[in-house]
C-alpha positions, 0 to 999 in steps of 0.5 A: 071937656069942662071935667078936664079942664076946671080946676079950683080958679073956676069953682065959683064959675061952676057954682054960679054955671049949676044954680043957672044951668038946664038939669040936662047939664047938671051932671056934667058941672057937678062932675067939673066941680069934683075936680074943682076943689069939691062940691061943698057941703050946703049943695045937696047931692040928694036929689040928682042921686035919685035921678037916673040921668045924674046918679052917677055923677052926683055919687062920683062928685061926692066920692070926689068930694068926701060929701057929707050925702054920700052916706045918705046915699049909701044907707038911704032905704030908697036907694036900697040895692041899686047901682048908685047905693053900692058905688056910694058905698064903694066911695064910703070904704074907699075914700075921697080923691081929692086933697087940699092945696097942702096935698092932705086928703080931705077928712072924710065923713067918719071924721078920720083922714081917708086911707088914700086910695083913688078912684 
């Protein structure tokens, strides 16, 4: 339900709610926190990314996101060949889904405006 109905009024609430939070609840505010506004960049993504029980998530907010570790993700050697490296790669070709209030997509990691396309 808090994927639904967070939107950029409770992005400050999802910050303070990851910093406070069990890891058991960790990919569902980052997932929240995609839809938002985005995850900003100081937060690492790194570590849930390696975790099994939140790679998805982590690599779905920072698709989101236009996340400056989702190239980490998707070049990173211990990742090499696993499911959350070829969606980070997906995410990469495909570009991010979220757009600013002026409804212009966020410039993704190469730093060129993304192509559009959504997830």
């Amino acid at each position: 339900m808090l994927t639904q109905l967070a939107g950029p009024a409770q992005h400050e609430d999802l910050m303070e709610l990851l910093d406070s939070s069990r890891v058991s609840d960790r990919g569902r505010i980052l997932r929240a926190m995609a839809h938002a506004g985005g995850v900003p960049t100081e937060l690492s993504l790194l570590r849930e990314a390696r975790e099994p029980a939140h790679a998805k998530d982590a690599v779905y907010a920072a698709g989101m996101s236009a996340h400056r570790d989702l190239a980490a993700m998707a070049t990173s050697r211990e990742l090499a060949g696993t499911a959350t490296q070829r969606s980070a790669d997906w995410w990469r070709n495909s570009g991010p889904a979220v757009t600013d209030p002026m409804g212009r997509l966020i410039p993704d990691d190469r730093g060129t405006e993304a192509t559009g396309q959504t997830a």
